[in-house]
PQR file with spaces between the fields and no chain letter, atoms N, CA, C, O and H, PARSE charges and radii, in Angstrom:
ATOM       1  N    UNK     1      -4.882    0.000   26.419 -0.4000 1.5000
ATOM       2  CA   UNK     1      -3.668   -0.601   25.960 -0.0000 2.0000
ATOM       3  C    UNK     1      -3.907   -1.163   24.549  0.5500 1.7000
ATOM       4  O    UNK     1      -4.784   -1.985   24.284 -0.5500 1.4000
ATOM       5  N    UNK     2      -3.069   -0.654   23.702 -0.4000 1.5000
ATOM       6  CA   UNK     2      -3.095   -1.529   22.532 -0.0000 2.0000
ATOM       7  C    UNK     2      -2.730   -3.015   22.484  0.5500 1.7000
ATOM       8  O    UNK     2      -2.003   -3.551   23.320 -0.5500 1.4000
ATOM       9  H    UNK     2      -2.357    0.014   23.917  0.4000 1.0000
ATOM      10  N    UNK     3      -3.271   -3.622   21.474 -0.4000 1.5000
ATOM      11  CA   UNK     3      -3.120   -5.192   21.031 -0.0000 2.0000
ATOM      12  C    UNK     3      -1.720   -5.529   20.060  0.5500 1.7000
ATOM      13  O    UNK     3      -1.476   -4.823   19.081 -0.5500 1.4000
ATOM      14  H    UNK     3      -3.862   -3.187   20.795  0.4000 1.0000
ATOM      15  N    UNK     4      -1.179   -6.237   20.297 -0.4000 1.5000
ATOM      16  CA   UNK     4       0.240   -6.868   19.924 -0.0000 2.0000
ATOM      17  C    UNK     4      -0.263   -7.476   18.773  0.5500 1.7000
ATOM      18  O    UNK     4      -1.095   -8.383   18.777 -0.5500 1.4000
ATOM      19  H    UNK     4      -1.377   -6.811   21.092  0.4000 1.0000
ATOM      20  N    UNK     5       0.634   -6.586   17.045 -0.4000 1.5000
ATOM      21  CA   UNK     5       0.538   -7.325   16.210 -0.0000 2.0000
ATOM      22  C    UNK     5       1.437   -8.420   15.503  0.5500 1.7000
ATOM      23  O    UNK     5       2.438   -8.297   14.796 -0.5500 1.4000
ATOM      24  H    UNK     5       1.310   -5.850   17.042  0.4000 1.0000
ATOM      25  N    UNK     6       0.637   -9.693   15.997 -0.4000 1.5000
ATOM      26  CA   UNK     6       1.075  -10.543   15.847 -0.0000 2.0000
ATOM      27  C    UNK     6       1.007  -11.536   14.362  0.5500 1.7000
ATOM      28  O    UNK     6       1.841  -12.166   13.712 -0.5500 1.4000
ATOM      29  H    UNK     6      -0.176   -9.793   16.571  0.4000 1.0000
ATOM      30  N    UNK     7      -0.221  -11.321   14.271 -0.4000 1.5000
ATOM      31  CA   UNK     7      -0.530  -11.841   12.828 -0.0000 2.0000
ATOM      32  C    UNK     7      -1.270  -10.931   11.989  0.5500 1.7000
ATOM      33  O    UNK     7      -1.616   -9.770   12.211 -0.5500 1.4000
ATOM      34  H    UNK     7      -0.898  -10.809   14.799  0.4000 1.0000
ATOM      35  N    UNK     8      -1.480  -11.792   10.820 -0.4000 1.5000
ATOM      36  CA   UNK     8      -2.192  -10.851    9.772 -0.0000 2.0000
ATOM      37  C    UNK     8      -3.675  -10.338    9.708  0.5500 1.7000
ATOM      38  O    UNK     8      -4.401  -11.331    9.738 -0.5500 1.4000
ATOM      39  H    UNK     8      -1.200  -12.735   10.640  0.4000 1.0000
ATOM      40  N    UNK     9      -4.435   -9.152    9.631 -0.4000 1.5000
ATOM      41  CA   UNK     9      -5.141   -9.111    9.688 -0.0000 2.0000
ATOM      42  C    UNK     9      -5.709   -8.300    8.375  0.5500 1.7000
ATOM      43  O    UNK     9      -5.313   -7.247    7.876 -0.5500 1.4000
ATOM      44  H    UNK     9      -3.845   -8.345    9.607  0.4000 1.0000
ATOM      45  N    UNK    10      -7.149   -9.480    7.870 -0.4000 1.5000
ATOM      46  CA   UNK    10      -7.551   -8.617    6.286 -0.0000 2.0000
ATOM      47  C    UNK    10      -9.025   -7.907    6.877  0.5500 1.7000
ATOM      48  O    UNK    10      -9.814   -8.274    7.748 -0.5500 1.4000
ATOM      49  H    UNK    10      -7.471  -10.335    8.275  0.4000 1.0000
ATOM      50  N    UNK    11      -8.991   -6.734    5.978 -0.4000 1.5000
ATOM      51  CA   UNK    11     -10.259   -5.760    5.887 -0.0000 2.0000
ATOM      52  C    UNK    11     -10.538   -5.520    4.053  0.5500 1.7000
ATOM      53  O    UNK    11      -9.955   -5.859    3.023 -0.5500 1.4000
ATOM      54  H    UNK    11      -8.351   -6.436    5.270  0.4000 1.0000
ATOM      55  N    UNK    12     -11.599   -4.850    4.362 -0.4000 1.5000
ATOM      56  CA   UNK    12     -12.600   -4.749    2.986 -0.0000 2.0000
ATOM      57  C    UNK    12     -12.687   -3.225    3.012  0.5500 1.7000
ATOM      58  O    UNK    12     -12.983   -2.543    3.994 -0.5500 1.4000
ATOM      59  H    UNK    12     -12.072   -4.575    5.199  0.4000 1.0000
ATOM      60  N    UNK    13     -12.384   -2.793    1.788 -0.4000 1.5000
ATOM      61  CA   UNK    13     -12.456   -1.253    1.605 -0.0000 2.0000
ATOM      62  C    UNK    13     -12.949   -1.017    0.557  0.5500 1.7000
ATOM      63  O    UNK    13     -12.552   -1.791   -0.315 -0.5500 1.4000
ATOM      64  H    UNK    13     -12.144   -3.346    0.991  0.4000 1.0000
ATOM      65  N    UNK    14     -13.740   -0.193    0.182 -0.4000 1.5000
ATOM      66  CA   UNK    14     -14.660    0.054   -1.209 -0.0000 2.0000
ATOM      67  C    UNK    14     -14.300    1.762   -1.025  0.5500 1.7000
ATOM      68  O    UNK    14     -14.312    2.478   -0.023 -0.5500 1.4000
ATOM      69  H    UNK    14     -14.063    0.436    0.889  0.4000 1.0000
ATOM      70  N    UNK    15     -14.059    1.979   -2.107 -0.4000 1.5000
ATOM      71  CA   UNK    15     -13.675    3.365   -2.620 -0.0000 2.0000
ATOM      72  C    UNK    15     -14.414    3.789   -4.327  0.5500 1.7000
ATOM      73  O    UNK    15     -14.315    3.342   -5.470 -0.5500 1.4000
ATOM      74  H    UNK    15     -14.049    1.398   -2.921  0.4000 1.0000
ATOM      75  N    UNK    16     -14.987    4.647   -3.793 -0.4000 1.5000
ATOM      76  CA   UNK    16     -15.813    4.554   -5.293 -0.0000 2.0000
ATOM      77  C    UNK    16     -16.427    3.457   -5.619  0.5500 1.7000
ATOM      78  O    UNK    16     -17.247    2.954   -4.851 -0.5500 1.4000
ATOM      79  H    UNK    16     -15.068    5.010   -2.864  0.4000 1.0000
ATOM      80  N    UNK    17     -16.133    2.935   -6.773 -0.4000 1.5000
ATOM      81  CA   UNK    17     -16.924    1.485   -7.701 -0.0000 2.0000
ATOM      82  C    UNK    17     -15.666    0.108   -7.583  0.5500 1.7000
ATOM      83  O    UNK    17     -15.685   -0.883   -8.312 -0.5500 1.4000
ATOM      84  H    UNK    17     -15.467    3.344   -7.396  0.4000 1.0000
ATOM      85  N    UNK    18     -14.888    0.309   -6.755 -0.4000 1.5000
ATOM      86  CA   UNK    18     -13.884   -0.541   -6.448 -0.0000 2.0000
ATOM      87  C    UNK    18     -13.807   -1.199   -5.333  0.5500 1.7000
ATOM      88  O    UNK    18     -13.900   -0.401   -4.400 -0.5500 1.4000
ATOM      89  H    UNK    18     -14.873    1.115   -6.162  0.4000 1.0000
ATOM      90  N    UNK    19     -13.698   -2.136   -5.021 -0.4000 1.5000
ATOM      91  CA   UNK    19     -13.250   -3.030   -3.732 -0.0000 2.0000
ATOM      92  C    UNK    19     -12.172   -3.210   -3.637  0.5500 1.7000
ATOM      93  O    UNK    19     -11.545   -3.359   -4.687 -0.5500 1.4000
ATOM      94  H    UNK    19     -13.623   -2.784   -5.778  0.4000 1.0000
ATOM      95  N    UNK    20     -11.436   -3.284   -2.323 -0.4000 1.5000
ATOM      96  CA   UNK    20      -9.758   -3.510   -2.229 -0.0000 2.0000
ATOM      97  C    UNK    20      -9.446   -4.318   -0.497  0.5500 1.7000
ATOM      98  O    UNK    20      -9.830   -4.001    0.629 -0.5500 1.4000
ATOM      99  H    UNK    20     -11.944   -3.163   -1.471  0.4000 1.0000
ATOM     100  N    UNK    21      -8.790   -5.179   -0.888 -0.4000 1.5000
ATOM     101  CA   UNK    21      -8.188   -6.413    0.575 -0.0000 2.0000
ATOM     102  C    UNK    21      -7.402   -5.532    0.996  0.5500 1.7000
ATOM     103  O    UNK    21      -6.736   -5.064    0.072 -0.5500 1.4000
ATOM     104  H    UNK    21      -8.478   -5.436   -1.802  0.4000 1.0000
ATOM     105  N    UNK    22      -7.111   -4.961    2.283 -0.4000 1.5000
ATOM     106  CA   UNK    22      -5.818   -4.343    3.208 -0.0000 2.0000
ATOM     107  C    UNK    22      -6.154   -5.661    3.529  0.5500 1.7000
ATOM     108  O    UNK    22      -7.209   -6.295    3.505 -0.5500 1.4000
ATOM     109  H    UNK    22      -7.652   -5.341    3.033  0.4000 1.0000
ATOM     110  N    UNK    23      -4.435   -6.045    3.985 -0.4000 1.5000
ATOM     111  CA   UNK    23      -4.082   -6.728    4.911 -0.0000 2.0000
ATOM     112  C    UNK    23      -2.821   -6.037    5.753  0.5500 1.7000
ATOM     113  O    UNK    23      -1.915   -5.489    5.126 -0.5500 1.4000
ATOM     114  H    UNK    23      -3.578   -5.530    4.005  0.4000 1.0000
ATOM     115  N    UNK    24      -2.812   -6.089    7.070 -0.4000 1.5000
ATOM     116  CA   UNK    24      -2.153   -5.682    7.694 -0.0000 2.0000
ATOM     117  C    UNK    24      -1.420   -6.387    8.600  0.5500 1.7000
ATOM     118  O    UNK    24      -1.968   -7.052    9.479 -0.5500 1.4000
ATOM     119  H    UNK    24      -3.547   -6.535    7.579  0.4000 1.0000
ATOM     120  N    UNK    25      -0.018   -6.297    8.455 -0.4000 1.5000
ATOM     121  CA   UNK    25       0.401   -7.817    9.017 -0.0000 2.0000
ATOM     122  C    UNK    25       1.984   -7.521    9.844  0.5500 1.7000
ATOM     123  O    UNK    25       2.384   -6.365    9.706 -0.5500 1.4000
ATOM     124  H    UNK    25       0.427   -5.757    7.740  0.4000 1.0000
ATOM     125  N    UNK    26       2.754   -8.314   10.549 -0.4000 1.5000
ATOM     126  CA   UNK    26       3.523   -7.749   11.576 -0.0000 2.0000
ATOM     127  C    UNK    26       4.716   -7.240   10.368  0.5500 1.7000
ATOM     128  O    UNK    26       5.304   -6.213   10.708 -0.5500 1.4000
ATOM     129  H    UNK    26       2.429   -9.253   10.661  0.4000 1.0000
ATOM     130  N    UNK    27       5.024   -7.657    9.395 -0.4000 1.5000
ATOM     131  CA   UNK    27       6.187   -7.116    8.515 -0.0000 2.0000
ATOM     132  C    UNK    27       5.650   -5.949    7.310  0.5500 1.7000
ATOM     133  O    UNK    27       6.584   -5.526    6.629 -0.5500 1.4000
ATOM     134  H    UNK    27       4.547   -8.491    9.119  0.4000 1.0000
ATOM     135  N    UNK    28       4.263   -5.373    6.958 -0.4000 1.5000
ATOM     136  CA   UNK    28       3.907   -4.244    6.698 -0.0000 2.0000
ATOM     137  C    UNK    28       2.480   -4.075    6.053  0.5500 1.7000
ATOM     138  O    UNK    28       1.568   -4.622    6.674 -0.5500 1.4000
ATOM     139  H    UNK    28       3.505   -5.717    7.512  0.4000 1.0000
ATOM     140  N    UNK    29       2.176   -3.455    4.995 -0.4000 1.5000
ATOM     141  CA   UNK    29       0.671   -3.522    4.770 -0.0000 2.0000
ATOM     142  C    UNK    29       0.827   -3.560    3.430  0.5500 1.7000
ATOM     143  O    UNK    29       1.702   -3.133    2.676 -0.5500 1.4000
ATOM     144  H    UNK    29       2.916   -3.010    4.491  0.4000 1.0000
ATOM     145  N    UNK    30      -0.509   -4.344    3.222 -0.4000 1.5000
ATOM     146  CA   UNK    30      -0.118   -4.674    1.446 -0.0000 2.0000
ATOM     147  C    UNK    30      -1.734   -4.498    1.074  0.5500 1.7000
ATOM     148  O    UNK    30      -2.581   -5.068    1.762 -0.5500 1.4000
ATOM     149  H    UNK    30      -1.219   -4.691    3.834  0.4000 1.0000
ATOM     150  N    UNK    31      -2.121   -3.612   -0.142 -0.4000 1.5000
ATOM     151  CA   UNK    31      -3.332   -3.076   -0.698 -0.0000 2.0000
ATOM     152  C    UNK    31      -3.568   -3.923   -1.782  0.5500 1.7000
ATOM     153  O    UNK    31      -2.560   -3.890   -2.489 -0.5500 1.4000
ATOM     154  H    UNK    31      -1.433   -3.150   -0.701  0.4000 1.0000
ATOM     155  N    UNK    32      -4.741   -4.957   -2.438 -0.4000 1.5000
ATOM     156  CA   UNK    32      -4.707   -5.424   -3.725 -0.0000 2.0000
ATOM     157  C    UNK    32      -6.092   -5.029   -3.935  0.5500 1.7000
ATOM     158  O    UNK    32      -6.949   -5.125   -3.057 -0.5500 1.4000
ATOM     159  H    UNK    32      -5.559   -4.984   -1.864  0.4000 1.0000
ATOM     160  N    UNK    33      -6.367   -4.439   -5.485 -0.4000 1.5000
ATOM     161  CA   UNK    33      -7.744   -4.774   -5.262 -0.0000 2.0000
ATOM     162  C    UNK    33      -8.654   -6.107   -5.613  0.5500 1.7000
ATOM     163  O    UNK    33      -8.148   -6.949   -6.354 -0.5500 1.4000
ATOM     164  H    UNK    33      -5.670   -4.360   -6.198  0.4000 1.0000
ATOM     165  N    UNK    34      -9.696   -6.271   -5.210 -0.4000 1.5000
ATOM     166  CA   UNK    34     -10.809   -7.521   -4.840 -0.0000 2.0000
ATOM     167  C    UNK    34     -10.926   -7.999   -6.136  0.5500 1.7000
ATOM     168  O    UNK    34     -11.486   -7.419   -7.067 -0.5500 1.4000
ATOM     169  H    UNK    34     -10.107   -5.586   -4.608  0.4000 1.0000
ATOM     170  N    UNK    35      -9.972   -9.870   -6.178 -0.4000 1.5000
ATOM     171  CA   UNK    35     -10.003  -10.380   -7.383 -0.0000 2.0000
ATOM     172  C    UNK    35      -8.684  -10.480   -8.168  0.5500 1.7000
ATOM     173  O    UNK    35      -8.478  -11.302   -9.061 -0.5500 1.4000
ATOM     174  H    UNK    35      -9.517  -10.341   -5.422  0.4000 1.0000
ATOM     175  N    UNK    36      -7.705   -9.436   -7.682 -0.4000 1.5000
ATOM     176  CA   UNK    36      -6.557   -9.800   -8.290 -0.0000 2.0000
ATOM     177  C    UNK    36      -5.583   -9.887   -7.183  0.5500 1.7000
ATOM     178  O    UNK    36      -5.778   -9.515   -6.026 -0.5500 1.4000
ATOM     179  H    UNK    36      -7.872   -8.768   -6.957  0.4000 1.0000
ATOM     180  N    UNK    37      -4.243  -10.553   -7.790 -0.4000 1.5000
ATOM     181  CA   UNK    37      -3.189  -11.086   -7.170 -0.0000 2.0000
ATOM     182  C    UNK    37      -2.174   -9.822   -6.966  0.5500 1.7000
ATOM     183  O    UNK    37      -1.877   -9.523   -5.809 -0.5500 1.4000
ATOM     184  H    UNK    37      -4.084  -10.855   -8.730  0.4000 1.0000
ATOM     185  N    UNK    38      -1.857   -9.382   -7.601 -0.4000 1.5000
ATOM     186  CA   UNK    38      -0.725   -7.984   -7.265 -0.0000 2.0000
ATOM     187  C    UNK    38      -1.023   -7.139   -7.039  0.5500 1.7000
ATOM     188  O    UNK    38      -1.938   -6.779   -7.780 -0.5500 1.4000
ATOM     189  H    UNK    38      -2.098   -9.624   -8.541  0.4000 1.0000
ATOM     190  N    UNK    39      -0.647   -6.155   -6.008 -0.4000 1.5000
ATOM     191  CA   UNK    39      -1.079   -4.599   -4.944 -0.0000 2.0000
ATOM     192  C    UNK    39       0.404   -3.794   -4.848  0.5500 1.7000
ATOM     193  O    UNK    39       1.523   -4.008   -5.314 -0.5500 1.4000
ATOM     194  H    UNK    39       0.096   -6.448   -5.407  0.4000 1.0000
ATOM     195  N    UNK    40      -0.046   -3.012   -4.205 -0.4000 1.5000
ATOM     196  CA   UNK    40       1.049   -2.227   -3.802 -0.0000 2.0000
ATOM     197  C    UNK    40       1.073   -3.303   -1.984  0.5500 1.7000
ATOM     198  O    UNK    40       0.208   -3.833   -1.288 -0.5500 1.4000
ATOM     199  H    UNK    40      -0.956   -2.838   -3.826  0.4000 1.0000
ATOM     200  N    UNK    41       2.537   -3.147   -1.913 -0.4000 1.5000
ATOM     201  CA   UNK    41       3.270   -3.575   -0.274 -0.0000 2.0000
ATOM     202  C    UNK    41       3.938   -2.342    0.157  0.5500 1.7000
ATOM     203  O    UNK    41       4.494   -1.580   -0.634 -0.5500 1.4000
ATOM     204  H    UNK    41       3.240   -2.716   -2.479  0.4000 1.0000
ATOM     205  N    UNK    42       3.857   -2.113    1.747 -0.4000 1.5000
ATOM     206  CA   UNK    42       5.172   -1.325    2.282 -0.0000 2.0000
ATOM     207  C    UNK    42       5.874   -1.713    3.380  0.5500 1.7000
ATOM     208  O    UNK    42       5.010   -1.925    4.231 -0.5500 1.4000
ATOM     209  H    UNK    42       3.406   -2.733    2.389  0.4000 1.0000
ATOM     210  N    UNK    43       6.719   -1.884    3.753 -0.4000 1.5000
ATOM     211  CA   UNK    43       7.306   -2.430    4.879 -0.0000 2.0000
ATOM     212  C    UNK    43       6.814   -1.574    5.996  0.5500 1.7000
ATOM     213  O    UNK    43       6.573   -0.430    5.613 -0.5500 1.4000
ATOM     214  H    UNK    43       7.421   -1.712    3.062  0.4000 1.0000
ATOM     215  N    UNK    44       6.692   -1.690    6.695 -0.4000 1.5000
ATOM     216  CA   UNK    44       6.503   -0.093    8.544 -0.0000 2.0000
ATOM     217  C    UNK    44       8.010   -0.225    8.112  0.5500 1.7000
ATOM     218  O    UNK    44       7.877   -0.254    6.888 -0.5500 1.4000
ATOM     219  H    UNK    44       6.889   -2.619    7.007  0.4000 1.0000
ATOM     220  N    UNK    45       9.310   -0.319    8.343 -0.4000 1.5000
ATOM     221  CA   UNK    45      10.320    0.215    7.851 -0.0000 2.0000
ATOM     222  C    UNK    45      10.344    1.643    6.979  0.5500 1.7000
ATOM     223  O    UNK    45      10.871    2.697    7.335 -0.5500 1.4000
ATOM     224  H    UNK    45       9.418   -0.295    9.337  0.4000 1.0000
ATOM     225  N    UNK    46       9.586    1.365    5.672 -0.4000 1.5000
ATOM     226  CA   UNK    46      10.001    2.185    4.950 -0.0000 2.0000
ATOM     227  C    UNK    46       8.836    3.505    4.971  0.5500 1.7000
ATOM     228  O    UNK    46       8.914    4.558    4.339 -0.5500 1.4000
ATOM     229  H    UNK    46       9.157    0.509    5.383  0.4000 1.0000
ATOM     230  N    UNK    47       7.767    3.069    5.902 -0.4000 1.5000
ATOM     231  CA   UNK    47       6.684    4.025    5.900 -0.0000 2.0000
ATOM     232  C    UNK    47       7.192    4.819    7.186  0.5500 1.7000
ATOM     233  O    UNK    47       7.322    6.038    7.075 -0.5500 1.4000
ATOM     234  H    UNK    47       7.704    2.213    6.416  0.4000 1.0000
ATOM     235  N    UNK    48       7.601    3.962    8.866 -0.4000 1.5000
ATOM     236  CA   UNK    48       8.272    5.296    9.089 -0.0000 2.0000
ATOM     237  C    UNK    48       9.355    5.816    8.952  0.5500 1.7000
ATOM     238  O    UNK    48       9.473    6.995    9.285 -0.5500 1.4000
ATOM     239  H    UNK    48       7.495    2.972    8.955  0.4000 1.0000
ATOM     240  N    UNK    49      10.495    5.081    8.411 -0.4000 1.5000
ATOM     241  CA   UNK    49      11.285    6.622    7.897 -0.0000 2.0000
ATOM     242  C    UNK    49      11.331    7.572    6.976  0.5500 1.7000
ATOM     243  O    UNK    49      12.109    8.514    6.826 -0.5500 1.4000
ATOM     244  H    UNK    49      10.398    4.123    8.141  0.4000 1.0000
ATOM     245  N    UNK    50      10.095    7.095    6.173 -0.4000 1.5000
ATOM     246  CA   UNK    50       9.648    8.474    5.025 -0.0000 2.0000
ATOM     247  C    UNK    50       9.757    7.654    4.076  0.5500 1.7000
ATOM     248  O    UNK    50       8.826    7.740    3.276 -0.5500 1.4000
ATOM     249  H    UNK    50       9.463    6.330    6.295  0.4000 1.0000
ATOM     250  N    UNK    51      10.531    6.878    3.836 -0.4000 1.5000
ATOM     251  CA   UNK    51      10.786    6.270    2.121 -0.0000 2.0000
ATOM     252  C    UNK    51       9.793    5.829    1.116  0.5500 1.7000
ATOM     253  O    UNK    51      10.089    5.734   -0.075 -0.5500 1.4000
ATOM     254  H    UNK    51      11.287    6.808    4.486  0.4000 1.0000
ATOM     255  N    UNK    52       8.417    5.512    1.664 -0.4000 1.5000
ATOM     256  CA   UNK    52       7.226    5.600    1.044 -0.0000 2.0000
ATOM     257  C    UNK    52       7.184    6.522    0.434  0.5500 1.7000
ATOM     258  O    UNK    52       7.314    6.493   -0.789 -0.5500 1.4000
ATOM     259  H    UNK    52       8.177    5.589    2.632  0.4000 1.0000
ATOM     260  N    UNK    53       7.045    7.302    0.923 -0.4000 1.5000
ATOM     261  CA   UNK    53       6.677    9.151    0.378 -0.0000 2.0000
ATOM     262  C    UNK    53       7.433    9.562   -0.256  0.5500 1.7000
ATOM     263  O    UNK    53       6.969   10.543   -0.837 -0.5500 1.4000
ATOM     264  H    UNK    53       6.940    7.326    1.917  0.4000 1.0000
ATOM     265  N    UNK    54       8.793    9.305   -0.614 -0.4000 1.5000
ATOM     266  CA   UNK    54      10.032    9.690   -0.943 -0.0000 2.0000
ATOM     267  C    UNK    54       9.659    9.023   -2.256  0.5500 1.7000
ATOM     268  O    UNK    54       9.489    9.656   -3.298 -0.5500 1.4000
ATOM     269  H    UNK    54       9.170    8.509   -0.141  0.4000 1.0000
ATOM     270  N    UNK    55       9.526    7.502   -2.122 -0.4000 1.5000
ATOM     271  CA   UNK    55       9.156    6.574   -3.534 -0.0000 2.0000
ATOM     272  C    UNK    55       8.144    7.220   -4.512  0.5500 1.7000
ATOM     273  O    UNK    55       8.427    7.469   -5.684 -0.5500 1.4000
ATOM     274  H    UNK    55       9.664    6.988   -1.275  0.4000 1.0000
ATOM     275  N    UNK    56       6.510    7.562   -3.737 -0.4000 1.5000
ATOM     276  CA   UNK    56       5.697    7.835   -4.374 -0.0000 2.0000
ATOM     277  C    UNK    56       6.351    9.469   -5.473  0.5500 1.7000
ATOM     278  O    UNK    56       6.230    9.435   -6.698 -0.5500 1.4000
ATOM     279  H    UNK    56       6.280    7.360   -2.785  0.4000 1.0000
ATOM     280  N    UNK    57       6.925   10.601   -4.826 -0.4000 1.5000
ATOM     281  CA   UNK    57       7.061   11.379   -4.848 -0.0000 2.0000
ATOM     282  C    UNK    57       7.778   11.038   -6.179  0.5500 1.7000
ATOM     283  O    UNK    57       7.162   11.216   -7.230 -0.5500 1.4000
ATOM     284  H    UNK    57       7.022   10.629   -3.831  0.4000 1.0000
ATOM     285  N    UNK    58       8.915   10.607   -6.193 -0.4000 1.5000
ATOM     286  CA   UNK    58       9.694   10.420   -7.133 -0.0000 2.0000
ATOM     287  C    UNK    58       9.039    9.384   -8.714  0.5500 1.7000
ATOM     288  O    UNK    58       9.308    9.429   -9.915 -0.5500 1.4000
ATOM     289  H    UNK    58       9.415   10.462   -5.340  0.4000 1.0000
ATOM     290  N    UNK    59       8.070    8.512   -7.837 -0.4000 1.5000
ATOM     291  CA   UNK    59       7.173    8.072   -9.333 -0.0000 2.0000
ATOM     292  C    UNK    59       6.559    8.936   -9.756  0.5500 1.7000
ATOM     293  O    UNK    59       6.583    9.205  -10.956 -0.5500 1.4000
ATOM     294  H    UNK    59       7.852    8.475   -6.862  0.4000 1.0000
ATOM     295  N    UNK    60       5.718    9.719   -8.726 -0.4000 1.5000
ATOM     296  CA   UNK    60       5.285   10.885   -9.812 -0.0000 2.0000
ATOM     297  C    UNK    60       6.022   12.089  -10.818  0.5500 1.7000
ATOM     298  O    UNK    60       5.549   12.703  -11.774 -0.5500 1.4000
ATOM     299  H    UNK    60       5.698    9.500   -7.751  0.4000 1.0000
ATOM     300  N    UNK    61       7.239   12.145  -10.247 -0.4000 1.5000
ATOM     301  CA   UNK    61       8.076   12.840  -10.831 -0.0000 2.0000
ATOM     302  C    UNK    61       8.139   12.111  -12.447  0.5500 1.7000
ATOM     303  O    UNK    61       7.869   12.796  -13.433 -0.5500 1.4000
ATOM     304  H    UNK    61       7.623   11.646   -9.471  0.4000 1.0000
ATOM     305  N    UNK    62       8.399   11.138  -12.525 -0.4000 1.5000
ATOM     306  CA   UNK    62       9.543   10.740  -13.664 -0.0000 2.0000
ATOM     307  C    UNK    62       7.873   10.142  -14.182  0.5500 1.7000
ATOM     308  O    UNK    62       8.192    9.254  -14.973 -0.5500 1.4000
ATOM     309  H    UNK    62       8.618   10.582  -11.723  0.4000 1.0000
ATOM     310  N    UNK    63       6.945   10.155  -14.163 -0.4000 1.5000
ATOM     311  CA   UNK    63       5.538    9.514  -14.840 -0.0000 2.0000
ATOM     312  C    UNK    63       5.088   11.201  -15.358  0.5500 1.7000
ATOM     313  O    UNK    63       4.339   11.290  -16.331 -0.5500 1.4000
ATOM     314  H    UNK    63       6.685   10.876  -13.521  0.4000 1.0000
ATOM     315  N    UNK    64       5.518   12.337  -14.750 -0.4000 1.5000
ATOM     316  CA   UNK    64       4.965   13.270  -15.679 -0.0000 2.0000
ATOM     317  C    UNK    64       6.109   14.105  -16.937  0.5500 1.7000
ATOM     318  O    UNK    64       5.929   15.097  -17.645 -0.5500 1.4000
ATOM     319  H    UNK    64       6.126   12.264  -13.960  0.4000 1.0000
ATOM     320  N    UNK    65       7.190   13.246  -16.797 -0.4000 1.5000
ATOM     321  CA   UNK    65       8.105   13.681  -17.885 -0.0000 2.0000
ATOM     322  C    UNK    65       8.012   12.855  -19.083  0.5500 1.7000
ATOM     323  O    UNK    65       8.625   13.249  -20.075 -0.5500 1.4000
ATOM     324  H    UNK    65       7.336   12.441  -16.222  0.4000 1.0000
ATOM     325  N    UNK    66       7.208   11.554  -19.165 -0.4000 1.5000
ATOM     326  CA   UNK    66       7.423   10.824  -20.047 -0.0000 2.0000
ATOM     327  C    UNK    66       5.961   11.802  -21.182  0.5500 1.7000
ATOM     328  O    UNK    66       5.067   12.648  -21.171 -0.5500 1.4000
ATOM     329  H    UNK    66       6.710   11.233  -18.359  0.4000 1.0000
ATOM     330  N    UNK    67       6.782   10.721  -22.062 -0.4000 1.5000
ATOM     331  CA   UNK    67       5.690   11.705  -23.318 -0.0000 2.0000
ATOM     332  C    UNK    67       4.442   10.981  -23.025  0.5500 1.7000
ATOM     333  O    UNK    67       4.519    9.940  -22.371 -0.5500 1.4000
ATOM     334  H    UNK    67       7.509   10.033  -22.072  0.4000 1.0000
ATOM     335  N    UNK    68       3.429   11.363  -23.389 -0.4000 1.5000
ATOM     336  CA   UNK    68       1.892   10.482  -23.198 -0.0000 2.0000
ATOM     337  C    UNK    68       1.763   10.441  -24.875  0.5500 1.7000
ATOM     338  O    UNK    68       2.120   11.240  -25.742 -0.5500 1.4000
ATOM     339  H    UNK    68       3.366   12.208  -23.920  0.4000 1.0000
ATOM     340  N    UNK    69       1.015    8.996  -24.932 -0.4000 1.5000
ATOM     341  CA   UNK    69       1.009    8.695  -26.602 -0.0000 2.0000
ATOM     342  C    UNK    69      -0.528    8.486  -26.709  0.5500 1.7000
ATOM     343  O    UNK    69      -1.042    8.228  -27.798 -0.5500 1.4000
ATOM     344  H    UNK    69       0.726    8.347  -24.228  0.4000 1.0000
């Protein structure tokens, strides 16, 4: 049986030469990396009805039309 999420729970993730806080918590999951204050958030709302993917998809869209200087 799974465990009822009730509160927040933080983990430690190292990817490459980077460290990064998941916290995972009953209203969604939020990524910062180790040392700073702002991450990416997603609601479980918007991750399962797709709108994550929909978001990312569309930043990448409009980030490879801009001119690079």
């Amino acid at each position: 049986m799974a465990t009822k999420l009730d509160k927040a729970i933080k983990r430690e993730l190292v990817l490459g030469e980077k460290t990064y806080t998941i916290t995972i918590a009953p209203d969604g999951l939020k990524v910062v990396e180790k040392g700073k204050r702002n991450g990416k958030e997603l609601s479980w709302s918007s991750i399962v009805s797709g709108d994550a993917s929909l978001n990312e998809n569309l930043k990448i869209s409009v980030d490879a039309t801009r001119p690079t200087s």
